[in-house]
Steps between C-alpha positions, in 0.01 A plus 500: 500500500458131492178427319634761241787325421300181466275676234845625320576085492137461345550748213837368473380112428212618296716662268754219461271209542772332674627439844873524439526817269260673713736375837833633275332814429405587853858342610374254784468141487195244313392349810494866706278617174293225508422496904437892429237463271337243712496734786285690257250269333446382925448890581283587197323133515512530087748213264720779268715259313452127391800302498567236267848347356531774213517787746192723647179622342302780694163444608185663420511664853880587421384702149235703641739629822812569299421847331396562843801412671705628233345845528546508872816423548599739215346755760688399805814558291437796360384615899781380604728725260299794598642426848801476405500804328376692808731373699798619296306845538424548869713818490283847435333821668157490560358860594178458670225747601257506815182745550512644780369258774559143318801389631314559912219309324660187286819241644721675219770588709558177630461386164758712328765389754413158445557576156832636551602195687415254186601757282798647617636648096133700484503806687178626546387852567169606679350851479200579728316759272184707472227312244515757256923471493480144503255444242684729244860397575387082402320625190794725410751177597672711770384142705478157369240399790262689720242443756210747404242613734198526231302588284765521280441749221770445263439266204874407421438304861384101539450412898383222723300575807688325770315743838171664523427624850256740668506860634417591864497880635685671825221644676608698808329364801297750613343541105150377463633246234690370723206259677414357172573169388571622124510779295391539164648782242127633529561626877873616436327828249558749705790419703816586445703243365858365513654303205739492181489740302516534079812327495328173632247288326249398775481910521348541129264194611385647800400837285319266308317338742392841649370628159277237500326644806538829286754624790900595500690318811650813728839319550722766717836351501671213318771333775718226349567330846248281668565658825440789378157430398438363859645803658266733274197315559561515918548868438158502366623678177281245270445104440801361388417184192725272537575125366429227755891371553573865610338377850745171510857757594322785678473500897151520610357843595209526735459862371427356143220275381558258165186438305474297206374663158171326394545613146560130355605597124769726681790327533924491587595324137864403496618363150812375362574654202770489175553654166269399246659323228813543643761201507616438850854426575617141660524681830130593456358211477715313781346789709144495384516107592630534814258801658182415342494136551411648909213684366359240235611149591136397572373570175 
């Protein structure tokens, strides 16, 4: 980086208080020294060094950057060795975990296989698992890296919320539901219901949420396919809760209606999750870097 190396010239002077030691330090010429830091007094419009017969003297502007520059480009190397460093490393397994539902919902497969492309030494291994699997296998280290459909109950877990997305319900068309423009929880009491079961977390909040209305939801089967949610619901066996992105790879059905959930503190929370206090490998961190920047490069 070219102003960089201009600052290295700058630290280099200021130590030596001369032209030609600092040019036979750096190993390039007085005259290419001397046009270098002219470049920079013309780009940061400040005198550094006074020049007389006896050599240099720095100027007042020149004492109160130097700690400053010093310090920074004592960062840049030491980045710069940490790059190096991973570099050397970018060999590894990576085992990575999915709730059920997250990889339809997020770019991660195209990610991962981008991934594999830049990374070609890191093989990485993706599980598509139920909540309650997934959550336990990162905090017993059985995965280095998981995408958690929330809440997430265990305390040895740190996450980032990178979705939150609503629910809608499968009404069969001929259902009186069916003509509204949204459903709440409220009007869902006494029908039967079709979602996750125990072994999924948005199944322990929707218990919740129907205790607070001092009722129990009647949920009557627990599919793990979204079709099979669809099907149910034009069978008229119950309203089938889904997440919204379940409605972006199913045909549409003119025997089934899709109304959104009004219930605004319900939502589809997908977080990406680790170990905490756990170290992570080279390989992790590459990997981490690489899939999350998608999800938080705005921030």
């Amino acid at each position: 980086m070219k102003d960089l190396k201009m600052w290295e010239h700058f630290v280099e002077i200021y130590k030596q208080l001369s032209i030609s030691k600092a040019a036979r330090n750096l190993f390039i010429s007085q005259q290419g020294l001397s046009k270098s830091i002219q470049t920079l007094e013309s780009m940061t419009n400040l005198p550094l060094f006074r020049r007389d017969k006896s050599g240099v003297a720095p100027t007042e502007c020149a004492d109160k950057l130097y700690p400053y520059v010093k310090r920074i480009l004592s960062d840049y190397r030491a980045m710069n060795n940490v790059i190096n460093e991973l570099k050397k490393n970018k060999t590894g397994l990576l085992n990575t975990g999915y709730s059920y539902g997250v990889l339809s919902a997020l770019p991660i497969v195209s990610l991962i296989m981008s991934f594999r492309v830049d990374y070609p030494g890191i093989s990485v291994k993706a599980y598509d698992l139920t909540d309650d699997l997934c959550e336990n296998m990162l905090a017993d280290e059985k995965l280095d890296i998981a995408f958690l459909v929330g809440p997430i109950k265990d305390n040895r877990i740190k996450f980032k919320l990178v979705l939150s997305e609503s629910y809608a319900a499968w009404i069969s068309a001929e259902h009186p539901l069916a003509s509204r423009n949204e459903v709440s929880l409220a009007d869902l009491k006494d029908e039967p219901i079709i979602f996750a079961d125990e072994r999924f977390n948005a199944n322990m909040v929707l218990i919740e949420l129907f205790r607070k209305m001092n009722a129990a939801p009647n949920i009557v089967m627990s599919p793990i396919e979204p079709t099979t949610y669809q099907y149910l619901a034009q069978q008229k066996l119950g309203v089938a809760i889904h997440p919204l992105h379940w409605e972006n790879y199913l045909n549409p059905n003119e025997e089934v209606v899709s109304v959104p959930i009004s219930d605004l503190d319900w939502k589809w929370d997908v977080y990406y999750a680790t170990k905490t206090g756990r170290t992570p490998s080279p390989a992790e961190i590459l990997f981490e870097k690489h899939i999350l920047q998608s999800f938080f490069s705005k921030e």
